[in-house]
PDB file with one MODEL, atoms N, CA, C and O in Angstrom:
MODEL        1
ATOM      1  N   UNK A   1    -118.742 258.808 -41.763  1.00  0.00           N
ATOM      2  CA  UNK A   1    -119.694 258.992 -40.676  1.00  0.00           C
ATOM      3  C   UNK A   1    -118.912 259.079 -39.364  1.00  0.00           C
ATOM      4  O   UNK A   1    -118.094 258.193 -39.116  1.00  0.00           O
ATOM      5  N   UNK A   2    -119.106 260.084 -38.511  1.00  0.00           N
ATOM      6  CA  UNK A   2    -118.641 259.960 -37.474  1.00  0.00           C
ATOM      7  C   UNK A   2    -119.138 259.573 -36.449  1.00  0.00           C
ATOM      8  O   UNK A   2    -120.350 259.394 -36.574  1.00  0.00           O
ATOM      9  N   UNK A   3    -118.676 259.318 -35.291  1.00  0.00           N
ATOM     10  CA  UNK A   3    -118.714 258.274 -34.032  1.00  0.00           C
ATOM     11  C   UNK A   3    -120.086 259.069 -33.510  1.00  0.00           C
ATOM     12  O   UNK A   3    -120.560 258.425 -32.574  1.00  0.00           O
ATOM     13  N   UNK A   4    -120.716 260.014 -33.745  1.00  0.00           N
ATOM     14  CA  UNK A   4    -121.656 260.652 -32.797  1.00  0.00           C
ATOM     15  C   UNK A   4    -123.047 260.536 -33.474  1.00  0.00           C
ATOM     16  O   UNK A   4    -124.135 260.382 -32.921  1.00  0.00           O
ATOM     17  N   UNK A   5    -122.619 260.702 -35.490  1.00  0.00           N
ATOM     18  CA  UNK A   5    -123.679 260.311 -36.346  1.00  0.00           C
ATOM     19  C   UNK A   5    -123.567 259.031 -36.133  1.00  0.00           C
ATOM     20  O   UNK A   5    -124.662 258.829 -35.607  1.00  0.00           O
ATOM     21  N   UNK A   6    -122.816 257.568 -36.165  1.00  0.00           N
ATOM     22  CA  UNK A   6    -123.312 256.526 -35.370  1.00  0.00           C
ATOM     23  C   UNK A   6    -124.105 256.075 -34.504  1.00  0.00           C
ATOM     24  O   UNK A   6    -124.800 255.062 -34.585  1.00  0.00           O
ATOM     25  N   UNK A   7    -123.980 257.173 -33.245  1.00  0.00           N
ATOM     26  CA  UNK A   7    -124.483 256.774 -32.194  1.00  0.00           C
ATOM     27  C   UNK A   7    -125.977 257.807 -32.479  1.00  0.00           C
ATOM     28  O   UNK A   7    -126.732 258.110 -31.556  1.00  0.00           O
ATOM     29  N   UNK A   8    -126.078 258.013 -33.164  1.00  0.00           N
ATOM     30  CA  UNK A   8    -127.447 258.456 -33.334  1.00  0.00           C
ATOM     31  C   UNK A   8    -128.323 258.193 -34.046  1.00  0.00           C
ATOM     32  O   UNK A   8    -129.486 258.577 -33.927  1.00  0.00           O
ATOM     33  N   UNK A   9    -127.642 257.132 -35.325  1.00  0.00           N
ATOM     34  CA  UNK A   9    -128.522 256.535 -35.705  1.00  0.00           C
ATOM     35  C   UNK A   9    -128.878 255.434 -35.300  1.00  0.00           C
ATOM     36  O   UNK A   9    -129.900 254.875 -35.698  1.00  0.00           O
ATOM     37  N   UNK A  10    -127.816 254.803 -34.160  1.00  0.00           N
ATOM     38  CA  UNK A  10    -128.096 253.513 -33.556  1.00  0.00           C
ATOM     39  C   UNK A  10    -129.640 254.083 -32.466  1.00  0.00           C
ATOM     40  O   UNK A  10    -130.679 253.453 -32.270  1.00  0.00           O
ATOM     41  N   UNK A  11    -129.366 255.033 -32.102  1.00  0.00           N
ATOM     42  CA  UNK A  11    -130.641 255.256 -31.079  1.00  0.00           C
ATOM     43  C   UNK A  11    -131.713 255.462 -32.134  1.00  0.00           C
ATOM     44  O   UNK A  11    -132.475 254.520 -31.911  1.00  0.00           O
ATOM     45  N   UNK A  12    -132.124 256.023 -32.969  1.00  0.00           N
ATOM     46  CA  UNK A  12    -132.963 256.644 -33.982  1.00  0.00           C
ATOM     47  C   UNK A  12    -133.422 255.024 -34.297  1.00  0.00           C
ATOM     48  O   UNK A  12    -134.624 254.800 -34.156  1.00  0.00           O
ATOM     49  N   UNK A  13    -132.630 253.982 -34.677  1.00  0.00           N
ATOM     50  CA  UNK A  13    -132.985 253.261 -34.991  1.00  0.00           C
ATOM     51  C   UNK A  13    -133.748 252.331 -34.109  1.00  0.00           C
ATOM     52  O   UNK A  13    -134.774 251.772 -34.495  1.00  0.00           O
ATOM     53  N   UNK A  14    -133.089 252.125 -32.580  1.00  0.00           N
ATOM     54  CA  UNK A  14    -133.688 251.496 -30.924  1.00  0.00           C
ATOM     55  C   UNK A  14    -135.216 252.328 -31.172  1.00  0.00           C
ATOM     56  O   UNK A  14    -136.359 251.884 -31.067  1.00  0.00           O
ATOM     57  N   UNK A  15    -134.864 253.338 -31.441  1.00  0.00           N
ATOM     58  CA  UNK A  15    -136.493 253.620 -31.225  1.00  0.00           C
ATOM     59  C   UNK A  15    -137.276 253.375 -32.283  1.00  0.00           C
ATOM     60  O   UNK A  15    -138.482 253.320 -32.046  1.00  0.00           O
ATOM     61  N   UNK A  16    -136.964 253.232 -33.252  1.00  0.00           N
ATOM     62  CA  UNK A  16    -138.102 253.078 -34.677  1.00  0.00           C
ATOM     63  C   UNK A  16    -138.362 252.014 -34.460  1.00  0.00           C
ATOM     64  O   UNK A  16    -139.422 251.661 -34.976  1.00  0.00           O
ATOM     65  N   UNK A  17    -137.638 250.977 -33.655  1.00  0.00           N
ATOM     66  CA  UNK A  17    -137.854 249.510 -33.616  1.00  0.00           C
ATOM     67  C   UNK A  17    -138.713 249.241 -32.556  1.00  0.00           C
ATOM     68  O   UNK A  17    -139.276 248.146 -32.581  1.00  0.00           O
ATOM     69  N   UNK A  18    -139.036 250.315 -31.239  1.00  0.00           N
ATOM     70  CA  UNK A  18    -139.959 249.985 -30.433  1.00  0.00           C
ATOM     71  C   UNK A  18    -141.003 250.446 -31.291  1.00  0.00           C
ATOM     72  O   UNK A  18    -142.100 249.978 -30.988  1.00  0.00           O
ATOM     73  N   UNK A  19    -140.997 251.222 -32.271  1.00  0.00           N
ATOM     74  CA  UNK A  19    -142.538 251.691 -32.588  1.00  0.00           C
ATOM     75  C   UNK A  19    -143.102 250.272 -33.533  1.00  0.00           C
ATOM     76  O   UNK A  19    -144.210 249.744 -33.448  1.00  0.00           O
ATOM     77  N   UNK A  20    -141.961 249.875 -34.428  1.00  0.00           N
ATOM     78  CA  UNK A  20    -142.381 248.671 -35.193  1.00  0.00           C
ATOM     79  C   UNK A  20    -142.702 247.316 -34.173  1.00  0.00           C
ATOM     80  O   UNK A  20    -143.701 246.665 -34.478  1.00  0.00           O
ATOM     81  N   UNK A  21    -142.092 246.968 -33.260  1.00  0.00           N
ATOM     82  CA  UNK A  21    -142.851 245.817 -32.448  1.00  0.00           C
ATOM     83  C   UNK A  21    -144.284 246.714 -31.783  1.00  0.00           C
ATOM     84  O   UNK A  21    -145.095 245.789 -31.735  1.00  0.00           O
ATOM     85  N   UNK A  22    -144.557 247.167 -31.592  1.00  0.00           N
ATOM     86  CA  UNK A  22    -145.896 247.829 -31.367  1.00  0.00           C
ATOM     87  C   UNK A  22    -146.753 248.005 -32.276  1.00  0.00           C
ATOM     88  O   UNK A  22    -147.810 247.380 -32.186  1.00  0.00           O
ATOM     89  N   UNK A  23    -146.592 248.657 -33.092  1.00  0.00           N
ATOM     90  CA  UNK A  23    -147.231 248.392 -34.827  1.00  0.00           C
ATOM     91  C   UNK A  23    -147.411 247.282 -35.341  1.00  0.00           C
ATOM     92  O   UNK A  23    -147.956 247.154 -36.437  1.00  0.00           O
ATOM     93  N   UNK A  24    -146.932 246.185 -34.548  1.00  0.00           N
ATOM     94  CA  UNK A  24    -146.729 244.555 -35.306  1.00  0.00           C
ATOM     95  C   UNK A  24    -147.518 243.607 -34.447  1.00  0.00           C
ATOM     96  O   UNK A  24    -147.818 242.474 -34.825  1.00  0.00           O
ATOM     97  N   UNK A  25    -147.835 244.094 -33.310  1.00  0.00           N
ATOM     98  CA  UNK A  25    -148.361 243.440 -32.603  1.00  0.00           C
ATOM     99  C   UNK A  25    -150.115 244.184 -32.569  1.00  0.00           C
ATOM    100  O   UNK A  25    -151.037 243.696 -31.915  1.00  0.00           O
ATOM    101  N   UNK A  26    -150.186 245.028 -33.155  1.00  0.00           N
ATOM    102  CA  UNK A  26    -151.550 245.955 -33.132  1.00  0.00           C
ATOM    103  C   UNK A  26    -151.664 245.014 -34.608  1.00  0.00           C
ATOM    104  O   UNK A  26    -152.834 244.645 -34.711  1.00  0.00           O
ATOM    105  N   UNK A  27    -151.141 244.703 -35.334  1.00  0.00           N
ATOM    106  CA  UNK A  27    -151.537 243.871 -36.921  1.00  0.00           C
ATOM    107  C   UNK A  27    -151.757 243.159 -36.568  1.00  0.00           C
ATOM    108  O   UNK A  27    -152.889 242.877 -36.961  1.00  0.00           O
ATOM    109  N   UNK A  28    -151.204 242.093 -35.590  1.00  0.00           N
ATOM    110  CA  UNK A  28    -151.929 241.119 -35.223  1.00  0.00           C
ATOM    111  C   UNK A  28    -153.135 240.925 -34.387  1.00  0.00           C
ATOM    112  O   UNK A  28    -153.686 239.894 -34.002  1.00  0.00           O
ATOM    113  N   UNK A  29    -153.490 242.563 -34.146  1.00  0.00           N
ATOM    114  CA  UNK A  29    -155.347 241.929 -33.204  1.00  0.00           C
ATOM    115  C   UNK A  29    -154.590 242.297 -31.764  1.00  0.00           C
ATOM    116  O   UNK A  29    -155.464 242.255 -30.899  1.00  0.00           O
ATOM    117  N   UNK A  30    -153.472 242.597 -31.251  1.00  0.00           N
ATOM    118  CA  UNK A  30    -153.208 242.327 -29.878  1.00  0.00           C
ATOM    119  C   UNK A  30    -152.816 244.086 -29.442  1.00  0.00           C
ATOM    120  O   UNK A  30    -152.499 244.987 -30.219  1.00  0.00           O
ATOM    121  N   UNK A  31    -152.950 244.134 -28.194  1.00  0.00           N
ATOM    122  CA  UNK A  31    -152.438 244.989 -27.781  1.00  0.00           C
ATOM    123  C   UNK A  31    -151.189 245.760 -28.195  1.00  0.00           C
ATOM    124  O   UNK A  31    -150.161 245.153 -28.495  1.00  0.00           O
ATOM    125  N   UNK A  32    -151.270 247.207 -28.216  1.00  0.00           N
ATOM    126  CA  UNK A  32    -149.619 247.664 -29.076  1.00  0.00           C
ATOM    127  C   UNK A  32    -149.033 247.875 -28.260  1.00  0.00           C
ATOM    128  O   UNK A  32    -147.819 248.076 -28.306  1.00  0.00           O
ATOM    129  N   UNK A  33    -149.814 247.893 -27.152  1.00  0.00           N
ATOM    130  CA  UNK A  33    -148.864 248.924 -25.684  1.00  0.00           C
ATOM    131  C   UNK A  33    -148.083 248.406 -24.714  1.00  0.00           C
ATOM    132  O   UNK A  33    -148.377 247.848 -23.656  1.00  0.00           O
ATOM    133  N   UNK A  34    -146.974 248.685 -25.253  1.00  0.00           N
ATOM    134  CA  UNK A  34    -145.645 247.812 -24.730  1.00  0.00           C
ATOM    135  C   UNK A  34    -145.070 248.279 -23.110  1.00  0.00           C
ATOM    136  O   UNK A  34    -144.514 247.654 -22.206  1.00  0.00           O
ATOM    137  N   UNK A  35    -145.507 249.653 -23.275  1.00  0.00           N
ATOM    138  CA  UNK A  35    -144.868 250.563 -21.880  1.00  0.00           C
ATOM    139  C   UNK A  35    -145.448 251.164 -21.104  1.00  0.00           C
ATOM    140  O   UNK A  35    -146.517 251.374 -21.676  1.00  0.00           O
ATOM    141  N   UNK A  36    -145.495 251.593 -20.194  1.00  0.00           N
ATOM    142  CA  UNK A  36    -146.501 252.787 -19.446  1.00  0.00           C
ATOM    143  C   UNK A  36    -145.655 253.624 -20.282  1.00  0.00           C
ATOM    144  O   UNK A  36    -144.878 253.331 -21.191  1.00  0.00           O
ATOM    145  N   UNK A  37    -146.117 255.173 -19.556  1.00  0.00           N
ATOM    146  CA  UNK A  37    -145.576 255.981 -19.783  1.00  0.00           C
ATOM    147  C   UNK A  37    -143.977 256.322 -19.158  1.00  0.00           C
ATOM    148  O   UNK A  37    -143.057 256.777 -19.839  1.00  0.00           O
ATOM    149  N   UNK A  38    -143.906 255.976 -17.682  1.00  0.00           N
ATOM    150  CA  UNK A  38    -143.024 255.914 -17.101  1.00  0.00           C
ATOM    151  C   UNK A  38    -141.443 255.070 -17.858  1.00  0.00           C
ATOM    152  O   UNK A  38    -140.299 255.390 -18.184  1.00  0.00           O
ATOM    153  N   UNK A  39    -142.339 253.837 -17.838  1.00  0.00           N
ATOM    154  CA  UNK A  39    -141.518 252.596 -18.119  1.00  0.00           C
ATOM    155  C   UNK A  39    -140.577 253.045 -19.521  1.00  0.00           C
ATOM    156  O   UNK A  39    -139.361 252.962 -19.689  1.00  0.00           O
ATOM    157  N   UNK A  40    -141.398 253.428 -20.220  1.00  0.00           N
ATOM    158  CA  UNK A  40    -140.679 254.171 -21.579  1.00  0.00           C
ATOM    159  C   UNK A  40    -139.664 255.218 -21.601  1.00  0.00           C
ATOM    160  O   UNK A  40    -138.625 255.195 -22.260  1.00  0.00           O
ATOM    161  N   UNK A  41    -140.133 256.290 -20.689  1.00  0.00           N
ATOM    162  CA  UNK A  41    -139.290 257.067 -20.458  1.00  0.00           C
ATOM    163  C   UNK A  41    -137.997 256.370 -19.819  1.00  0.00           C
ATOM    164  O   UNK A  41    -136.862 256.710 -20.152  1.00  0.00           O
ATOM    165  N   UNK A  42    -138.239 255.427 -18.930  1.00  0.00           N
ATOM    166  CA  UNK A  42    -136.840 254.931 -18.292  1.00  0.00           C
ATOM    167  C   UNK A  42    -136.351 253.880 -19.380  1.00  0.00           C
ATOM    168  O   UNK A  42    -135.424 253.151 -19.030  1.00  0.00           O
ATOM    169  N   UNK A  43    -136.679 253.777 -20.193  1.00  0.00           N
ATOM    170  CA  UNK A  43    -135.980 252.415 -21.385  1.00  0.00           C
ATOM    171  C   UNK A  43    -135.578 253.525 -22.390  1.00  0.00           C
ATOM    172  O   UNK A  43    -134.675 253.130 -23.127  1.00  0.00           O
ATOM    173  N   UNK A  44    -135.963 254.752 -22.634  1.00  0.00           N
ATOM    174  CA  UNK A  44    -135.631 255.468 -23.471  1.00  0.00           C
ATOM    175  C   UNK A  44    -134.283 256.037 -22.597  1.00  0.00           C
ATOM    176  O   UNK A  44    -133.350 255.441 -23.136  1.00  0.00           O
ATOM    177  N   UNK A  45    -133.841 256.698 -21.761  1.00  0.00           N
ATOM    178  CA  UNK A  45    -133.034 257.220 -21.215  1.00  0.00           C
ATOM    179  C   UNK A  45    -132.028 255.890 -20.546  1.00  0.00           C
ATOM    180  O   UNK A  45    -130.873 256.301 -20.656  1.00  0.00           O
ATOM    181  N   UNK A  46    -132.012 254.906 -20.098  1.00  0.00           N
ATOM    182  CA  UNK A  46    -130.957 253.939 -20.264  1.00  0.00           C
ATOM    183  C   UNK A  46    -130.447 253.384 -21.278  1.00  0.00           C
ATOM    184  O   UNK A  46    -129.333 252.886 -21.114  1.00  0.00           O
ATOM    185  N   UNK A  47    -131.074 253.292 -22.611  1.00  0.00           N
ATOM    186  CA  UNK A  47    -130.408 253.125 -23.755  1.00  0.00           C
ATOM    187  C   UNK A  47    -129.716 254.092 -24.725  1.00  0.00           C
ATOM    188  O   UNK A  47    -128.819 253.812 -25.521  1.00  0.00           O
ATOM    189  N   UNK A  48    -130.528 255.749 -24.431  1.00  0.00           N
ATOM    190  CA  UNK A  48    -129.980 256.740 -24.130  1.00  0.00           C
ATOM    191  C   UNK A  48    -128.192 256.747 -23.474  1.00  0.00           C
ATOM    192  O   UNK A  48    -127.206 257.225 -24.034  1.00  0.00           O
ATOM    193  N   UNK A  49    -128.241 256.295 -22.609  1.00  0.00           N
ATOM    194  CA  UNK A  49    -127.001 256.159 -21.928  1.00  0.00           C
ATOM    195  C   UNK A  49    -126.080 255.290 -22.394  1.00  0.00           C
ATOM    196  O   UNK A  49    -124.871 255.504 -22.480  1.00  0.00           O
ATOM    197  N   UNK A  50    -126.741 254.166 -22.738  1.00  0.00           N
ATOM    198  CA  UNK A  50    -125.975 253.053 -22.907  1.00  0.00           C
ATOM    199  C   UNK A  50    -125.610 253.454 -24.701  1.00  0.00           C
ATOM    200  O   UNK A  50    -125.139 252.437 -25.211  1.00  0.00           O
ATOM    201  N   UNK A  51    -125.659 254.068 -25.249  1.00  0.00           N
ATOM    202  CA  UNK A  51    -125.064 254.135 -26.608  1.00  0.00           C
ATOM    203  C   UNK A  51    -124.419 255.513 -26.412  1.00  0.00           C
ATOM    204  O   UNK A  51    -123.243 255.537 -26.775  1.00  0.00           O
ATOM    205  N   UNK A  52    -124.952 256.790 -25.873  1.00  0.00           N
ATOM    206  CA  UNK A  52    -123.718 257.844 -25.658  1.00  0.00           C
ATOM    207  C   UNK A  52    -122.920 257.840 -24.661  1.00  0.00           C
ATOM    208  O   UNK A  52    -122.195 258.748 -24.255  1.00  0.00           O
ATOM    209  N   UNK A  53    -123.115 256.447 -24.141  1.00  0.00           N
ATOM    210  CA  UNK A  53    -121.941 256.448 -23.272  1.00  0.00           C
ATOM    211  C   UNK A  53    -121.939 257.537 -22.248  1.00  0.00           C
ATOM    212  O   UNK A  53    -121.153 258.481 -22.336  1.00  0.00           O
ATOM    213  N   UNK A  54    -123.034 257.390 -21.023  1.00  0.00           N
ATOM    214  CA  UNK A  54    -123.311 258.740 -20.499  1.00  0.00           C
ATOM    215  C   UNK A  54    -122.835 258.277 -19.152  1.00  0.00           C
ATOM    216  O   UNK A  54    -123.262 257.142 -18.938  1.00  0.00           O
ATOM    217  N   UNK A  55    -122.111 258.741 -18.177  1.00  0.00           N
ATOM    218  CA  UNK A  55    -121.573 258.238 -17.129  1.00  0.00           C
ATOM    219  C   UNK A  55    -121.980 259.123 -15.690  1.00  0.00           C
ATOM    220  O   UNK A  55    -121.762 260.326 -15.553  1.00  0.00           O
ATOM    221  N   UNK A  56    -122.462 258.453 -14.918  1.00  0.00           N
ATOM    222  CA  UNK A  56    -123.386 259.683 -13.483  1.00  0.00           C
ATOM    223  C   UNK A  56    -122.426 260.099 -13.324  1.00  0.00           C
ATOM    224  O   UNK A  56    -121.381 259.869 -13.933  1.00  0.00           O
ATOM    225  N   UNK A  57    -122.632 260.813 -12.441  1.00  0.00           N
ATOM    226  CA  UNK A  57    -121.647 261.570 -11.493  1.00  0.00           C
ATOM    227  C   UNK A  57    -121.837 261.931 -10.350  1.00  0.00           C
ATOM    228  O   UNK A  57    -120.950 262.522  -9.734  1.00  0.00           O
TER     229      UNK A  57
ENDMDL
END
């Protein structure tokens, strides 16, 4: 496996795991909705970063 299929299943996986605490918390009777819309997009794109190693410029 290489360093890029790594880092993509580590994200593939960050995200299957926000859908499962949301899915887990809707089983329990409670609200699933963890994010706005916004908020998601910015937790998706800093962890985004933070595993491909994405650097501003």
């Amino acid at each position: 496996m290489t360093d890029l299929d790594k880092r993509i299943s580590e994200y593939a996986k960050w995200i299957e795991s926000r859908y499962d605490d949301s899915h887990e918390l809707r089983g329990k009777g409670k609200n699933g909705y963890i994010d706005g819309k916004a908020d998601a997009y910015e937790s998706s794109l800093r962890e985004f970063k933070r595993i491909f190693n994405v650097k501003e410029e």
